[in-house]
N, C-alpha and C positions, 0 to 999 in steps of 0.2 A: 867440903869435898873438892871445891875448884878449886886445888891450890898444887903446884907443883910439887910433885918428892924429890926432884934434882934439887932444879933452883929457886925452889920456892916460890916461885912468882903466882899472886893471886891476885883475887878480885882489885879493881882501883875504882873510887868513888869520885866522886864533881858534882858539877851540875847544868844541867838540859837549862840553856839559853833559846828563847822562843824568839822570833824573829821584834815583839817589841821589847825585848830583854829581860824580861820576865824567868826568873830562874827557880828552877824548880832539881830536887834530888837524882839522879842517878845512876846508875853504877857498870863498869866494865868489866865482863867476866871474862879470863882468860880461856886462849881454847886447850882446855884440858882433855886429853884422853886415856882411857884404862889399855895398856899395855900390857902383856907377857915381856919381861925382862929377864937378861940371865942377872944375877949377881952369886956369889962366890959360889960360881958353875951352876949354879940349880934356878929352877925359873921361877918367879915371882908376881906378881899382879901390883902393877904400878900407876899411880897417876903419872902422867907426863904431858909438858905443853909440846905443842907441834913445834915450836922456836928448837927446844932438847932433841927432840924425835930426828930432826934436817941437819942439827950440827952435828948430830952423833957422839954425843954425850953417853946417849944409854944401847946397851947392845939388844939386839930383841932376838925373843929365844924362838 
């Protein structure tokens, strides 16, 4: 579900470095949020990241 309908952009993975280096799994989730969009005129329920939402990529209905 975390994952953008524009651009795609989803979760990113690595890993949590502990201050003696000790590495262990973690992951970065994007900030995805459900929107009302228009697309072709009518309105929709979208994921969208906040990066899409400030460039104005998607219109909101």
């Amino acid at each position: 579900m975390a994952k953008c309908d524009v651009c795609g952009k989803g979760a990113h993975f690595g890993n949590k470095v502990s201050h003696s280096h000790r590495r262990s799994n973690r992951i970065w989730k994007s900030n995805v949020k459900s929107v009302r969009c228009k697309v072709n005129g009518t309105s929709k329920r979208m994921y969208v990241c906040t990066s899409c939402l400030r460039s104005g990529k998607v219109e909101r209905a």
